[in-house]
C-alpha positions as CSV (number, residue, x, y, z in Angstrom):
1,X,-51.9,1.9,33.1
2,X,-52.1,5.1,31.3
3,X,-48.9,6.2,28.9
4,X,-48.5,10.3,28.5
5,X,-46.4,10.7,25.1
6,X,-44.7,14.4,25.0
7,X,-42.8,15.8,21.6
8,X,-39.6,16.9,21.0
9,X,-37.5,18.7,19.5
10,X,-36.0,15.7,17.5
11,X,-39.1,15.0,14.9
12,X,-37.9,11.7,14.5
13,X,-38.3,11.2,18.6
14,X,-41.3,10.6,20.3
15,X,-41.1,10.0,24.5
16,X,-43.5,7.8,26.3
17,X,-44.2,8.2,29.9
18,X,-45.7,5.3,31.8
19,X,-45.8,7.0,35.4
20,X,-43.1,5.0,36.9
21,X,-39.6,4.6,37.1
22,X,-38.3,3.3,34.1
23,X,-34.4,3.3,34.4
24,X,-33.5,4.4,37.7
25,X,-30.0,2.9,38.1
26,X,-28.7,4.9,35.0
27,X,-30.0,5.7,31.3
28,X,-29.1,3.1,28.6
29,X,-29.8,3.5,24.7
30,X,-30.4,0.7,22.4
31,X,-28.9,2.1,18.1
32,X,-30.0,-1.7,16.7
33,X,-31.9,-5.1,17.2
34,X,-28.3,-6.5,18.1
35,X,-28.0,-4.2,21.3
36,X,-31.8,-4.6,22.0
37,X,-30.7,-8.1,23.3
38,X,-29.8,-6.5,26.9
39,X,-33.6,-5.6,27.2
40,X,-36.7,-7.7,26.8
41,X,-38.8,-4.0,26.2
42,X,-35.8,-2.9,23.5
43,X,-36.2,-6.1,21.7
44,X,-40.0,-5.7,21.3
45,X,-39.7,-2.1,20.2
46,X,-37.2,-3.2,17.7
47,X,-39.7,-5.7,16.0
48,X,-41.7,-2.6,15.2
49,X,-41.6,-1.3,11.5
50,X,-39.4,1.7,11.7
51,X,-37.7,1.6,14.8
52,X,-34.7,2.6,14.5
53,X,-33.3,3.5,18.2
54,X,-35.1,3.5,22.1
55,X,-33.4,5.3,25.4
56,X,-34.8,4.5,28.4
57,X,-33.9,7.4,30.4
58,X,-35.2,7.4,35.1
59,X,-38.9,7.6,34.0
60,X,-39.2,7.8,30.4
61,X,-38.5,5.7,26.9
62,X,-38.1,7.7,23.5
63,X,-38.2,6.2,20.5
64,X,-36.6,7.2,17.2
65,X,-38.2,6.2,14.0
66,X,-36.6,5.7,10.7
67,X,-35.3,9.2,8.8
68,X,-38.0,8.1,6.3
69,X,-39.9,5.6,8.5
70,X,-44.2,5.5,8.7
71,X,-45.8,8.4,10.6
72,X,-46.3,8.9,14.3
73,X,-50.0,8.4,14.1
74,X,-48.8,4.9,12.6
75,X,-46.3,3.9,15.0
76,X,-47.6,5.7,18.7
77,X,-50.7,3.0,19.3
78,X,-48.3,0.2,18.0
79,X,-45.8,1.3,20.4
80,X,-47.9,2.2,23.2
81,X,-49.3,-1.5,23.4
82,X,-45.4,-2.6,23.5
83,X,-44.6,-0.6,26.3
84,X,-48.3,-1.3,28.4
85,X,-47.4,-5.2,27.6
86,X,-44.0,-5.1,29.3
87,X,-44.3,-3.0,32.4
88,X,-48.2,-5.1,33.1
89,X,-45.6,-8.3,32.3
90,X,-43.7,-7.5,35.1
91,X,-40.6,-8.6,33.4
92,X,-37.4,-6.5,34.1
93,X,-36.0,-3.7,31.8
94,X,-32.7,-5.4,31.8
95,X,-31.7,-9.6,31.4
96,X,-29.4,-10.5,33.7
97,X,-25.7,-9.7,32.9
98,X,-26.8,-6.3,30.7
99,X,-25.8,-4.1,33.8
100,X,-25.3,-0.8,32.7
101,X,-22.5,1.6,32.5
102,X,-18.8,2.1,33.7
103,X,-18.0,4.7,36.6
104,X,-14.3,6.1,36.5
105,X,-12.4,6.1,39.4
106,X,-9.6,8.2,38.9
107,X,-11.0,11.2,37.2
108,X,-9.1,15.0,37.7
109,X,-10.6,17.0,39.9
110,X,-11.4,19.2,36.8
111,X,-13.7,16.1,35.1
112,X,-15.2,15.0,38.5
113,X,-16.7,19.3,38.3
114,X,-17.3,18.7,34.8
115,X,-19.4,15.1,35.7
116,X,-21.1,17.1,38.6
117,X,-22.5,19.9,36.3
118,X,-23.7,17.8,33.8
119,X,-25.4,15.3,36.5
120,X,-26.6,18.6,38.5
121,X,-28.0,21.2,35.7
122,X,-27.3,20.0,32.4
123,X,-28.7,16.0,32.4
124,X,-32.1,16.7,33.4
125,X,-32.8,19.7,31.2
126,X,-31.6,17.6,28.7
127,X,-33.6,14.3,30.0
128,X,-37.1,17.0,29.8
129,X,-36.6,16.6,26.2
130,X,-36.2,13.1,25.9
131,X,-32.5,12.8,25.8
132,X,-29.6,12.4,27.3
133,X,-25.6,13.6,27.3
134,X,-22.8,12.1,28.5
135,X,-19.4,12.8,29.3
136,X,-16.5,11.3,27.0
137,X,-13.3,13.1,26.9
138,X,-11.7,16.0,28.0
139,X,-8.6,17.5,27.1
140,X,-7.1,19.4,29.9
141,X,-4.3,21.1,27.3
142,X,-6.8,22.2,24.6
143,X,-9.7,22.8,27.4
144,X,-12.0,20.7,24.8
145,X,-15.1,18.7,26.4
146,X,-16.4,15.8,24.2
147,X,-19.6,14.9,24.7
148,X,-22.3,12.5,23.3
149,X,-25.8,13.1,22.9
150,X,-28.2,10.4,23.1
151,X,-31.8,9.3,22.6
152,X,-34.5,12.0,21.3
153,X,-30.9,14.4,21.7
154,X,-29.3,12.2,19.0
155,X,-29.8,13.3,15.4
156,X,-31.9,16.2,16.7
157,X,-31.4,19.2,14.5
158,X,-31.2,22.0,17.3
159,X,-28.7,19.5,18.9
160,X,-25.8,21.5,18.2
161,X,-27.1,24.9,19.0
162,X,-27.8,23.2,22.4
163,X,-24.4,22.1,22.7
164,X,-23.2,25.9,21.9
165,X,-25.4,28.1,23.2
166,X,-26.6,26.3,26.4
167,X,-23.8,23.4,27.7
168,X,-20.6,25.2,26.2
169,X,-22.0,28.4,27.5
170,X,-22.4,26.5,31.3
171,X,-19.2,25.1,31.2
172,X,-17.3,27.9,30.5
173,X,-18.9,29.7,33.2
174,X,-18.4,27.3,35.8
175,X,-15.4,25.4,34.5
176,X,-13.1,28.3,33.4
177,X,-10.6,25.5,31.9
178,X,-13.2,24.7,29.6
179,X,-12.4,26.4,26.2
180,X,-15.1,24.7,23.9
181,X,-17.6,21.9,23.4
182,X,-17.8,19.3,20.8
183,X,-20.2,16.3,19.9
184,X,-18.9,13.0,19.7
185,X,-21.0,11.2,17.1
């Protein structure tokens, strides 16, 4: 099995690719050891010095290391055995019971063409580096979108200018009743 590892823009992110699908039902992100239950893989990664968050996202894993954590050269061939170990394993990415996340039934028809951009253009420009956003709130008076960034996104510093210049800019175009764009931390 050969692992490609790609950059990005987050310094503190580093995204493994293991040629397969990783988490094809839906991304999921792991912030501690305590959430890292849900996943055999998370778990290990968390017993690495320094870890300090993992997304799986359809066919990649980033890790985040700690703000002041060892460096990459360090960490990559520790982490890289992790990951080789699990998927040669065959254990699943998931225990049983950690399903992942809610679908909303009853959006507006203005949040089910907000959800549809970000799953059509927005998600897997976003996924390229490492990442991932999500929908959280709008509010159809004010026209605000809420949204959370995740994985390699999370923390990164050209995260906001991303939100601004790319997503807001998006939005607005195609979703005229959306008046701004904010991250939810």
């Amino acid at each position: 099995m050969f692992i490609q590892t790609e950059p990005t823009p987050n310094p503190n992110a580093l995204k493994f690719l293991p040629g397969r699908d990783v988490a094809p039902g839906g991304s999921r992100e792991f912030l501690s050891i305590d959430q890292a239950t849900a996943s055999p893989l998370a778990e290990a990664l968390f017993q690495l010095e320094d870890v300090s968050g993992v997304f799986f996202g359809g066919d990649h894993i980033s890790v985040t290391r700690a703000e002041h954590g060892r460096d990459w050269s360090e960490m990559k061939p520790e982490i890289l055995s992790v990951i080789m170990d699990h998927f040669v394993s065959g254990q699943p990415l998931m225990r049983e019971g950690a399903d992942a996340v809610d679908h909303a039934e009853d959006d507006s028809e203005i949040v089910a063409e907000i959800k549809s951009l970000l799953d059509s253009r927005i998600r897997p420009a976003v996924a390229q580096d490492g990442g991932d956003i999500l929908f959280d709130a709008f509010d159809e008076e004010s026209g605000v979108l809420r949204l959370r960034m995740r994985g390699a996104c999370a923390g990164c510093p050209s995260s906001a200018m991303t939100l601004k210049a790319g997503v807001e800019q998006m939005m607005r175009h195609y979703v005229p009743e959306v008046t701004s764009v904010e991250q939810v931390i």
